[in-house]
GUKE-253856 format. One record per residue (C-alpha): residue number from 0; x, y, z. Coordinates in Angstrom, 1 decimal, always signed. Each point is the difference from the previous one (the first is absolute). Layout:
GUKE-253856
+------+--------+--------+--------+
| guba |     c1 |     c2 |     c3 |
+------+--------+--------+--------+
|  NUM |      X |      Y |      Z |
...
+------+--------+--------+--------+
This chain:
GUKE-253856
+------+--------+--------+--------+
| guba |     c1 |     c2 |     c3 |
+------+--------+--------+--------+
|    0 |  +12.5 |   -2.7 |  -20.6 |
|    1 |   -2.3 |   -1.9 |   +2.5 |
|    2 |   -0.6 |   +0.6 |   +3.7 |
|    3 |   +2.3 |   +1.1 |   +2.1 |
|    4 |   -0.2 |   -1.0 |   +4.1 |
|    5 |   +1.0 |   +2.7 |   +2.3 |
|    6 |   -1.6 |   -1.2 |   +3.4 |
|    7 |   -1.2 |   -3.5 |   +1.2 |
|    8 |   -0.1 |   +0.3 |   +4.3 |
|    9 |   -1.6 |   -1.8 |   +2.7 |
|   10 |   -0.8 |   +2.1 |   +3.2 |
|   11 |   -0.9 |   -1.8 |   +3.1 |
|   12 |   -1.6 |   +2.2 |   +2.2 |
|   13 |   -1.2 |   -3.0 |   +2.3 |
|   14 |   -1.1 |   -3.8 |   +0.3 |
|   15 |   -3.0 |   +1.4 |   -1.6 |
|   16 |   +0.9 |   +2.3 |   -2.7 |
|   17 |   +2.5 |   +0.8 |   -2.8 |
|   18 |   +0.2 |   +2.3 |   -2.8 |
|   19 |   +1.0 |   -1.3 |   -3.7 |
|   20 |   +1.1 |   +2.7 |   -2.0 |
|   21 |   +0.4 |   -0.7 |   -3.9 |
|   22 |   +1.4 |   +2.8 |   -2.6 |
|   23 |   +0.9 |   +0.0 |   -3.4 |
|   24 |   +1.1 |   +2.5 |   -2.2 |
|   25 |   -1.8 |   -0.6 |   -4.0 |
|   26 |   +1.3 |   +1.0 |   -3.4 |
|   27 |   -3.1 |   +2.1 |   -0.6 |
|   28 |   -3.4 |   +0.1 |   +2.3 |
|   29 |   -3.0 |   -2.1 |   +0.8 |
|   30 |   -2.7 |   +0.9 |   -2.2 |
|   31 |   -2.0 |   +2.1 |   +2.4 |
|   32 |   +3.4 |   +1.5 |   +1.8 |
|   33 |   +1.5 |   +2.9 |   -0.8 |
|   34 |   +3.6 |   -1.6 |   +1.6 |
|   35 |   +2.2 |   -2.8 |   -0.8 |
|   36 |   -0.1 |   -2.2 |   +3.0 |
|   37 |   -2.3 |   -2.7 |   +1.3 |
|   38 |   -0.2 |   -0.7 |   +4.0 |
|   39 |   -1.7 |   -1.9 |   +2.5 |
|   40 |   -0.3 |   +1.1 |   +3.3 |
|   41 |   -1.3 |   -2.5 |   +2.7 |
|   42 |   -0.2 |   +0.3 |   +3.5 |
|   43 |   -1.1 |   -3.3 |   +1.6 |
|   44 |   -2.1 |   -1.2 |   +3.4 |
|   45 |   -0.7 |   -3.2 |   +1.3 |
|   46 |   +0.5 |   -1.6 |   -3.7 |
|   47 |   -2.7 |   +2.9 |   -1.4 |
|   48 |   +1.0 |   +2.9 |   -1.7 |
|   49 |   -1.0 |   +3.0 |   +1.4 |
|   50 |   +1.5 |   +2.9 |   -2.1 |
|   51 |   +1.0 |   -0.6 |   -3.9 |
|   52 |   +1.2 |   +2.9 |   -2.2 |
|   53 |   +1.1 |   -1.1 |   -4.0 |
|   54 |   -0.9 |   +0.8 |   -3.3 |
|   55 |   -1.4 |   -2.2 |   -2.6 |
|   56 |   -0.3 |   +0.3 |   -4.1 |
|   57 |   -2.8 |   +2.2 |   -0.6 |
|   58 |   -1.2 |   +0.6 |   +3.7 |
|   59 |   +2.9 |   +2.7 |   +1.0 |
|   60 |   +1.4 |   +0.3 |   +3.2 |
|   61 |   -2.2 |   -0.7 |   +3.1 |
|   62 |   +0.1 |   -1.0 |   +3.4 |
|   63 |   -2.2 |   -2.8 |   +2.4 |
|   64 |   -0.7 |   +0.6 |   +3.4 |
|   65 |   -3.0 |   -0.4 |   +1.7 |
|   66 |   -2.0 |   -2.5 |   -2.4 |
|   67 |   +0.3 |   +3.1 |   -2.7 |
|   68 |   +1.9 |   +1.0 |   -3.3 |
|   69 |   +1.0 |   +3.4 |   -0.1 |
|   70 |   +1.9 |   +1.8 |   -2.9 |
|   71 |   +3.6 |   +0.9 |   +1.3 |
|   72 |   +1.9 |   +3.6 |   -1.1 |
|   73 |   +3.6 |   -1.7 |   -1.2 |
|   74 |   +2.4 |   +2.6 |   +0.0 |
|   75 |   +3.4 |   -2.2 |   +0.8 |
|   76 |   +1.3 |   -3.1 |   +1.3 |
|   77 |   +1.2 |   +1.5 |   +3.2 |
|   78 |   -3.6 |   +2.0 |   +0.4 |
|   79 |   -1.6 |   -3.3 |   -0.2 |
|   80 |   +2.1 |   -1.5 |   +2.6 |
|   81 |   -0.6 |   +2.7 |   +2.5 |
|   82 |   -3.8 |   -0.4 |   -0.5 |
|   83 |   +0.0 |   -4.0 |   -0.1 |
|   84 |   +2.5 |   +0.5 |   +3.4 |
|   85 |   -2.9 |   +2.5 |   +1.7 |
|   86 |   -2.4 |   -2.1 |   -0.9 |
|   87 |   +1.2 |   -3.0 |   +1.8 |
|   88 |   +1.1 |   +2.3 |   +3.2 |
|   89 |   -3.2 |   +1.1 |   +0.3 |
|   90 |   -1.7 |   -3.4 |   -0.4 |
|   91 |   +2.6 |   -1.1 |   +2.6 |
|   92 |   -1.2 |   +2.8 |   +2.3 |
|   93 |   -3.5 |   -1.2 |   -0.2 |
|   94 |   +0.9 |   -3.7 |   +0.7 |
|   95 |   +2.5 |   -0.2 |   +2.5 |
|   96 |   +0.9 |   -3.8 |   -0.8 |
|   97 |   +0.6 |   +0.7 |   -3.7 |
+------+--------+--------+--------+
């Protein structure tokens, strides 16, 4: 069985900015996940990305924001959403163009 897409979306949230959201549901996990999908998460500014959340063989799941990696608790598709989702409100909230 090989990958399976479930999600591929554009956002546009201005002239500015836009949100690529990328799922895929595995036949088995990542070495270094304990689930069977693989993501990426990108909210973009200005041609930069500002906020990043996927996983990657052997690094887990983990999030970008800020200059920094940080490890990221994946509990389910729809919980990642709703953080990725918050994440980019509040960015939005601190930079009124984005």
């Amino acid at each position: 069985m090989k990958a399976t897409g479930l999600l591929r979306r554009r956002i546009v949230y201005s002239e500015r900015s836009f949100a690529e959201l990328v799922l895929w549901q595995l036949p088995k996990p990542l070495a270094g996940s304990s689930h069977a999908y693989k993501y990426r998460l990108a909210f973009v500014v200005d041609g930069a990305c500002v906020l990043r959340y996927d996983n990657e063989a052997d690094k887990g799941d983990h999030r970008h924001a800020a200059g920094e990696e940080t490890p990221f608790g994946f509990e389910s598709p729809e919980q990642l959403m709703q953080a990725f989702l918050r994440d980019i409100a509040r960015y939005r909230r601190e930079d009124r163009d984005a």
